[in-house]
SEGU-449184 format. One record per residue: residue number from 1; chain; x, y, z of N, C-alpha, C in turn. Coordinates in nm, 4 decimals, always signed. Layout:
BEGIN
{atom NUM; "A"; {X; Y; Z}; {X; Y; Z}; {X; Y; Z}},
...
***
This chain:
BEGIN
{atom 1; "A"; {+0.0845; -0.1182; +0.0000}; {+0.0000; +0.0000; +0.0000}; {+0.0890; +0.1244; +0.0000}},
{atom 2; "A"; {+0.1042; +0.1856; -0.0998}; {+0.1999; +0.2723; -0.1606}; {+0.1459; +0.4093; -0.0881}},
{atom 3; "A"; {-0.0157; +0.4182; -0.0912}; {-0.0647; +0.5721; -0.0718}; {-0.0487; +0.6037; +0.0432}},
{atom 4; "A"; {+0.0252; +0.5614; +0.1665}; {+0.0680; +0.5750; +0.2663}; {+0.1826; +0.7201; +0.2278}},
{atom 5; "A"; {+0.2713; +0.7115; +0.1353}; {+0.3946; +0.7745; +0.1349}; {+0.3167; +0.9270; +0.0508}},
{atom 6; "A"; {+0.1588; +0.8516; -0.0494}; {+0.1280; +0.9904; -0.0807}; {+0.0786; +1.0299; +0.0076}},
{atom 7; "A"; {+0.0019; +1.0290; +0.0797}; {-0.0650; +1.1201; +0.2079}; {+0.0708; +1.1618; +0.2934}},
{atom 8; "A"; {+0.1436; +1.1161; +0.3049}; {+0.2743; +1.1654; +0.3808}; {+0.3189; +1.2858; +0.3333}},
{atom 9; "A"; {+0.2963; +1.2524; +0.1368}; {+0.3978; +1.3842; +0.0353}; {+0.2919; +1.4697; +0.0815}},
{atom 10; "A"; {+0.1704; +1.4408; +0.0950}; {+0.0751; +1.5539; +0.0753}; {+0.0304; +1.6699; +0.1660}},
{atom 11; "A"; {+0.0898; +1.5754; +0.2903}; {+0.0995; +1.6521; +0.4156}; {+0.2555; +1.7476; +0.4276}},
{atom 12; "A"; {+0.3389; +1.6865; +0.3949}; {+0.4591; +1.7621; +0.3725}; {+0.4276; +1.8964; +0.2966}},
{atom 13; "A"; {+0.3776; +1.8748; +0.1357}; {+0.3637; +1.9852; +0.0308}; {+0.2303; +2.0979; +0.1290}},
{atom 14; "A"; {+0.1279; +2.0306; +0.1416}; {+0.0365; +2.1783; +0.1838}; {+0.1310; +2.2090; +0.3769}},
{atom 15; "A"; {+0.1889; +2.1488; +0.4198}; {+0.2392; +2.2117; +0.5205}; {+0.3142; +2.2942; +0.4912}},
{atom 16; "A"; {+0.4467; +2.3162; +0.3869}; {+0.5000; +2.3487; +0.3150}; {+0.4786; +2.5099; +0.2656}},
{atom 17; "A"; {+0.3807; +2.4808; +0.1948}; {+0.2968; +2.5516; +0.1362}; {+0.2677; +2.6703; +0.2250}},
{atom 18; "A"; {+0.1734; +2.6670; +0.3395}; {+0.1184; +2.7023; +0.4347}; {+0.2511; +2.7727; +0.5575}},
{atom 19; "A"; {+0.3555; +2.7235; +0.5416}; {+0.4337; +2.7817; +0.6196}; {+0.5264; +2.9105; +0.4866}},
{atom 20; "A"; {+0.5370; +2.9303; +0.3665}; {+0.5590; +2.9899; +0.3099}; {+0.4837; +3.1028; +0.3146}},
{atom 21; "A"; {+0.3471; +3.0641; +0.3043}; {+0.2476; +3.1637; +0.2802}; {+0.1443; +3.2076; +0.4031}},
{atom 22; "A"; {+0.2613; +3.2038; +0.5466}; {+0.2006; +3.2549; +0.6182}; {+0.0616; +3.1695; +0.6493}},
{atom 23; "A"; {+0.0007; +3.0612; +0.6531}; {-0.1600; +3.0314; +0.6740}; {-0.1031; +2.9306; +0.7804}},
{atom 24; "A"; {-0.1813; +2.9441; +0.9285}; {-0.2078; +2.8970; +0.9810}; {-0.2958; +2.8250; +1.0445}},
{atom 25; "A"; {-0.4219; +2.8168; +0.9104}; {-0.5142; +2.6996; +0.9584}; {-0.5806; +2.6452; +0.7465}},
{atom 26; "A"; {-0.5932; +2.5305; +0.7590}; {-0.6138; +2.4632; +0.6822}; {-0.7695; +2.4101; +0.6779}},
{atom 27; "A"; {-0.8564; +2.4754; +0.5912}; {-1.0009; +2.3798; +0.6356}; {-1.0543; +2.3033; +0.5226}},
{atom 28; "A"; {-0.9553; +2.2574; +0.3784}; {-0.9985; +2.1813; +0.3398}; {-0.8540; +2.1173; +0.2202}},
{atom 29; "A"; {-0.8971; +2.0344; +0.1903}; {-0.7777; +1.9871; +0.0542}; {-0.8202; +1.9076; -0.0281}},
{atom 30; "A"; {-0.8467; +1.9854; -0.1793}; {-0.8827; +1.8721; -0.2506}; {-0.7573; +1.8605; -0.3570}},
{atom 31; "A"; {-0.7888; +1.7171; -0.3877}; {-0.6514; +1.6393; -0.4906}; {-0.7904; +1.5945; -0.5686}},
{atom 32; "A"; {-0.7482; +1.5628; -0.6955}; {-0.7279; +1.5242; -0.8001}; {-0.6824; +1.3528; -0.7860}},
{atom 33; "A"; {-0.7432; +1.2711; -0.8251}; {-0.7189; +1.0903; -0.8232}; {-0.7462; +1.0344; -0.9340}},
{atom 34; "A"; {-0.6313; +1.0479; -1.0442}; {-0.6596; +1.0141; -1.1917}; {-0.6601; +0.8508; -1.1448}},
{atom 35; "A"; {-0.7864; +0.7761; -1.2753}; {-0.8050; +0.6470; -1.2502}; {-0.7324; +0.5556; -1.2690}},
{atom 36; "A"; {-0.5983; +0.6190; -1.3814}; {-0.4983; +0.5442; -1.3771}; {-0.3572; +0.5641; -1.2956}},
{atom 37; "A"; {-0.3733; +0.6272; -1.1940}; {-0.3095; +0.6716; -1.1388}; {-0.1795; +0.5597; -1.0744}},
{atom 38; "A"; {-0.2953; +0.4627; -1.0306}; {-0.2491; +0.2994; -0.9037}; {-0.2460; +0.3700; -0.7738}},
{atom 39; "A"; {-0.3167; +0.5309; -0.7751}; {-0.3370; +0.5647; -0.6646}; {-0.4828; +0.5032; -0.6106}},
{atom 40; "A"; {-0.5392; +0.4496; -0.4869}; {-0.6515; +0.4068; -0.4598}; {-0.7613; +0.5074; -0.3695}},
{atom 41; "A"; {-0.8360; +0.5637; -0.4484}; {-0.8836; +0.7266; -0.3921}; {-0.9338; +0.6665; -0.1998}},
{atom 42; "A"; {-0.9658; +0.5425; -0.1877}; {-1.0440; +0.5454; -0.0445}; {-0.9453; +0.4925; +0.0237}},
{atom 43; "A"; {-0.8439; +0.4219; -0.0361}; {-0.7323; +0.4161; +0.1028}; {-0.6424; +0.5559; +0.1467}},
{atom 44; "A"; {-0.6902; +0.6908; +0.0102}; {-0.6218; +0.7764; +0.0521}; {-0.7485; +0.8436; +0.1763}},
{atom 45; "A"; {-0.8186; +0.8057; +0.1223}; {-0.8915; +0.8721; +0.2400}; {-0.9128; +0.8346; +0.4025}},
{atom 46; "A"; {-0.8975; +0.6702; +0.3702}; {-0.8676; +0.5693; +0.4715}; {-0.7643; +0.6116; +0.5680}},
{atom 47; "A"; {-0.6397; +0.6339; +0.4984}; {-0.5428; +0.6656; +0.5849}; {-0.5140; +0.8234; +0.6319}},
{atom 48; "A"; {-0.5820; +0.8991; +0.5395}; {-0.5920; +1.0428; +0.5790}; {-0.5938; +1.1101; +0.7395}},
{atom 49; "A"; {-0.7081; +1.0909; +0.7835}; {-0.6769; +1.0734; +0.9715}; {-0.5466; +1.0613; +1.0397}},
{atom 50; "A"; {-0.5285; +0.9640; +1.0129}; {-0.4292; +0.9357; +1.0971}; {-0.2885; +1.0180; +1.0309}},
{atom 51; "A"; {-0.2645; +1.0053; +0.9182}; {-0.1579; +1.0714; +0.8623}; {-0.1635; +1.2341; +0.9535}},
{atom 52; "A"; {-0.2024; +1.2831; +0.9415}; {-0.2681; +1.4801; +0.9762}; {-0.2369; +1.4923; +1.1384}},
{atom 53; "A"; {-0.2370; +1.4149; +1.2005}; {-0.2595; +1.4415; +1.3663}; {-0.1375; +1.5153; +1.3859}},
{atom 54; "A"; {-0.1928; +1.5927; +1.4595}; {-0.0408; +1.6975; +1.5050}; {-0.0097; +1.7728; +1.4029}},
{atom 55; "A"; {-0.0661; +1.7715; +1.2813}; {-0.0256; +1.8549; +1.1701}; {-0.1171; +1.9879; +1.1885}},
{atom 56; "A"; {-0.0860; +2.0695; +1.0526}; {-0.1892; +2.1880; +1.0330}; {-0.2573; +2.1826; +0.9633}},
{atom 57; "A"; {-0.3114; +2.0544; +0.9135}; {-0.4286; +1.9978; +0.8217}; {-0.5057; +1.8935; +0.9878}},
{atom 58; "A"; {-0.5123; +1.9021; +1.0647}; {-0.5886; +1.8106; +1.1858}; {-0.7093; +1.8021; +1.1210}},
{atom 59; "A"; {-0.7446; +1.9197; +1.1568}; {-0.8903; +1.9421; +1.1236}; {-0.9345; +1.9794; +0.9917}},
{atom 60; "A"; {-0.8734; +1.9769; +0.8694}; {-0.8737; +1.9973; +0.7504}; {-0.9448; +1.8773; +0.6834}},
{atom 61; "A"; {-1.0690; +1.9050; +0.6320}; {-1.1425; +1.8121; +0.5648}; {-1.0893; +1.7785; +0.4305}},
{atom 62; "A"; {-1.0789; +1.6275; +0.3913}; {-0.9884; +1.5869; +0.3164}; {-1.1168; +1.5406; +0.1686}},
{atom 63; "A"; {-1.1079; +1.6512; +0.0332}; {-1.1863; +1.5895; -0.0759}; {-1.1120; +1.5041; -0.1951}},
{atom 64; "A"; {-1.1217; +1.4242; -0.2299}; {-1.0925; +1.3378; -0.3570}; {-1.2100; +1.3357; -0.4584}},
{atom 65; "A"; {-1.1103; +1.3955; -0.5897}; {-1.2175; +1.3984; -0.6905}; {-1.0930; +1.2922; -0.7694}},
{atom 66; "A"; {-1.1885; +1.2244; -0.8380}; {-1.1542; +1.0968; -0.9576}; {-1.1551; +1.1557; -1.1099}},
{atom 67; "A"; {-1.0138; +1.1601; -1.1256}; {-1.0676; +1.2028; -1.2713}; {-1.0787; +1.0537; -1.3638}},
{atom 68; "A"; {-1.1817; +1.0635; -1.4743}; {-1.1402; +0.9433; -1.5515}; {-1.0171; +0.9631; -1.6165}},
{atom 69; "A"; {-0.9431; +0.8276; -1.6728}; {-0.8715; +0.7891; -1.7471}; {-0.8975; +0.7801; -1.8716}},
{atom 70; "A"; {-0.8816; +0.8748; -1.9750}; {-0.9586; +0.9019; -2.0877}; {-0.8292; +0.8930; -2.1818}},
{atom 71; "A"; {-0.8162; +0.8404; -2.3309}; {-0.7513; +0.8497; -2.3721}; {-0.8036; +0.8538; -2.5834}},
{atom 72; "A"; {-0.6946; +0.9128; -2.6895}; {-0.7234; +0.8905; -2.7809}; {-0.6619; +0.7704; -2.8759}},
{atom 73; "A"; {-0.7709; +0.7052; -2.9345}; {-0.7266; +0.6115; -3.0442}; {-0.6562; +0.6650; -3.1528}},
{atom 74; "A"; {-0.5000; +0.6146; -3.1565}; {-0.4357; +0.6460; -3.2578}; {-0.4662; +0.5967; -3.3851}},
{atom 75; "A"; {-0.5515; +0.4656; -3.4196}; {-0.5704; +0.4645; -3.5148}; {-0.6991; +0.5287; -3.5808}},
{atom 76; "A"; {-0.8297; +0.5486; -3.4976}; {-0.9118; +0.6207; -3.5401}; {-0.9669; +0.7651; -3.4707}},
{atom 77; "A"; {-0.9167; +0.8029; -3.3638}; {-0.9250; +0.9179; -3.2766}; {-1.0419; +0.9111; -3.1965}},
{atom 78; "A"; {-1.0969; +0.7962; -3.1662}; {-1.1855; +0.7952; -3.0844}; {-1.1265; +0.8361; -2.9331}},
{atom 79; "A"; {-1.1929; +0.9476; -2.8667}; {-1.1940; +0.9596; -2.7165}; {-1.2810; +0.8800; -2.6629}},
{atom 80; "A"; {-1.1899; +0.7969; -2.5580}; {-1.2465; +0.7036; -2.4206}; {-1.2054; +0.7074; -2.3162}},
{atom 81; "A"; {-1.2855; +0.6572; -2.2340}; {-1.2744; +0.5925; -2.0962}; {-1.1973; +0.4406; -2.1064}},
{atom 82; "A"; {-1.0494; +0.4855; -2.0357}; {-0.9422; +0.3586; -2.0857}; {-1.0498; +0.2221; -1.9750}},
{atom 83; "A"; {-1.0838; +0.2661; -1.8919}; {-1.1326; +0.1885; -1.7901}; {-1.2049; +0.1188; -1.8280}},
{atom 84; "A"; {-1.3274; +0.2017; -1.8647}; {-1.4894; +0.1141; -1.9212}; {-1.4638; +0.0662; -1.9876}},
{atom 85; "A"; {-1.3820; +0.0353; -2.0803}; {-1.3541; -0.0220; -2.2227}; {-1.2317; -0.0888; -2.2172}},
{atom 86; "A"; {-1.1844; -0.1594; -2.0918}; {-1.0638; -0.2439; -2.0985}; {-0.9600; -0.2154; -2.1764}},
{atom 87; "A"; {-0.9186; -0.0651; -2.2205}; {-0.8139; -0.0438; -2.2569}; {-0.8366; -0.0452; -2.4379}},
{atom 88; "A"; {-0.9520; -0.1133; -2.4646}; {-0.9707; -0.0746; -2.6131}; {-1.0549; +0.0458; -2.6809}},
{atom 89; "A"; {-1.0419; +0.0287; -2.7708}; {-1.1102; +0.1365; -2.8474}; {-1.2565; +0.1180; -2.8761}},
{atom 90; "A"; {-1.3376; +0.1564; -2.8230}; {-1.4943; +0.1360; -2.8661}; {-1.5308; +0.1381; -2.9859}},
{atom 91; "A"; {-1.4478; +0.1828; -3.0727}; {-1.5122; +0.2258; -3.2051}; {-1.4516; +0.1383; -3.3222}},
{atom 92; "A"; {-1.3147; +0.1075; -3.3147}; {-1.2555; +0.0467; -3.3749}; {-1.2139; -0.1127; -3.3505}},
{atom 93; "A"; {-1.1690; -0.1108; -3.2017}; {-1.1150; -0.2389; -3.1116}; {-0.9494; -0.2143; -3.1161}},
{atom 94; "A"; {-0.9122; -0.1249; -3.1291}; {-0.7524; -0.0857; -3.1491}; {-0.7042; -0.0861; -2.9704}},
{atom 95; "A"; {-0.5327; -0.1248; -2.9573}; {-0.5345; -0.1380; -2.8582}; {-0.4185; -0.0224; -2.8160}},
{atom 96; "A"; {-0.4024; +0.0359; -2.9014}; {-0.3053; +0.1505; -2.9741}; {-0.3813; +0.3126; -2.9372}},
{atom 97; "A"; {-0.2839; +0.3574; -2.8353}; {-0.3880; +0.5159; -2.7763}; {-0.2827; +0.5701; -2.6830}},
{atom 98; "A"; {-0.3252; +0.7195; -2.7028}; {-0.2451; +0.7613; -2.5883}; {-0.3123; +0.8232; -2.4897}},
{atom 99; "A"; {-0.3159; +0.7957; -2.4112}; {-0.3507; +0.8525; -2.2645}; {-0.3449; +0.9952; -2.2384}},
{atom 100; "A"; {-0.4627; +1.0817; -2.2403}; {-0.5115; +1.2140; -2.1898}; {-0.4858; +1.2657; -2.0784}},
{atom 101; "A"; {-0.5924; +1.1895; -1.9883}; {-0.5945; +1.2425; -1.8401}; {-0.6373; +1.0762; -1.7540}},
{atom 102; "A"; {-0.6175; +1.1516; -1.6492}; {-0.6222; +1.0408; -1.5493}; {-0.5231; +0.9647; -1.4695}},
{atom 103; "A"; {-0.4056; +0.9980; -1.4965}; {-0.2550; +0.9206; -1.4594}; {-0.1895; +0.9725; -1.3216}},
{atom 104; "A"; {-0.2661; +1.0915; -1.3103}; {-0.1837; +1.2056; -1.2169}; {-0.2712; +1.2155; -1.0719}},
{atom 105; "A"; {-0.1706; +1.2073; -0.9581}; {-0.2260; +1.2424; -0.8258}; {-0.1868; +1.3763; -0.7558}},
{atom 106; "A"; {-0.2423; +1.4794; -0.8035}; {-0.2407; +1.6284; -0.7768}; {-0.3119; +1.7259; -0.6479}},
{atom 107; "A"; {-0.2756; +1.7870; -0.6369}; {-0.3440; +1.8809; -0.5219}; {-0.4108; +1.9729; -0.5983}},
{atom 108; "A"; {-0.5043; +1.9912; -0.5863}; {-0.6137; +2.1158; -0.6762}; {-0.6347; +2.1837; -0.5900}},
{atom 109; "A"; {-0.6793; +2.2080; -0.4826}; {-0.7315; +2.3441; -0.3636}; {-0.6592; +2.3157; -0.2143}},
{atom 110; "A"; {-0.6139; +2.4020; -0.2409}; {-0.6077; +2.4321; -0.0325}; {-0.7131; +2.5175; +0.0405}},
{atom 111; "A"; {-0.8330; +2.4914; +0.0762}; {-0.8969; +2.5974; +0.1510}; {-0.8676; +2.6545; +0.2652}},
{atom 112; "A"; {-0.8429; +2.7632; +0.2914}; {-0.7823; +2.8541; +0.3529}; {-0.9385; +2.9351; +0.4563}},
{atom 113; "A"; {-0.9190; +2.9898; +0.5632}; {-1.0378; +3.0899; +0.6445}; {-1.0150; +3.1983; +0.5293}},
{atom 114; "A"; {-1.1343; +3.2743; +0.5359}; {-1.1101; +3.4156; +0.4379}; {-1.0218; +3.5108; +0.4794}},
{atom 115; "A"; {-0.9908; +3.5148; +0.6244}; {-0.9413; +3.5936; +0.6964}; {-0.7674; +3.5874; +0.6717}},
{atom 116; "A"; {-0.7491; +3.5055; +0.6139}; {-0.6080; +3.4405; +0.6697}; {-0.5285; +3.4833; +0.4847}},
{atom 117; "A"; {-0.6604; +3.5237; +0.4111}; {-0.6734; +3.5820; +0.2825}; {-0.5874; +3.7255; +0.2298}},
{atom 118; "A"; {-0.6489; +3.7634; +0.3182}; {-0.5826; +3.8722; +0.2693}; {-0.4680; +3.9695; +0.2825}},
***
């Protein structure tokens, strides 16, 4: 179980973050959980808790959004869902594509108090 070390990076980067930019309270974090990531969005959430204690995310509500794994057929340009479609091409059956989105485990928002804003 690998996502142990990302919730670790993730607590490092917005602590990081947050000590650069002056914020001393954290009330939310959303990432980004591409489907091909081999990141597993509910063990990140699973282990989330416990990772944060004593941190400046404690009380920081933790969101995961899933992006699909979407990719184009090189031989006919069909856009898919690599997932729903076992990696083939719906349109053609080609097994030949390159991968769009979905691969990447990113931080998209730090929510911050408004106060701590300006």
């Amino acid at each position: 179980m690998h996502e142990i070390g990302v919730v670790r990076q993730l607590v490092r980067t917005v602590t990081e973050f947050a000590a650069q930019n002056g914020v001393t309270d954290v009330r939310e974090v959303v990432v980004d959980c591409g489907e091909l990531s081999l990141v597993i969005p509910e063990y990140v959430e699973e282990l989330y808790p416990a990772v944060i204690k004593d941190s400046i995310l404690e009380h920081a509500k933790l969101t995961v959004r899933v992006v699909p794994g979407m990719a184009e057929c090189n031989d006919c340009d069909e856009i898919f869902n690599v997932v729903q479609c076992r990696g083939y091409c719906p349109n053609c059956g080609s097994f030949d594509k390159t991968v769009l989105t979905g691969r990447d485990f990113t931080i998209r928002e730090i929510v911050v108090p408004e106060e701590q804003t300006e």
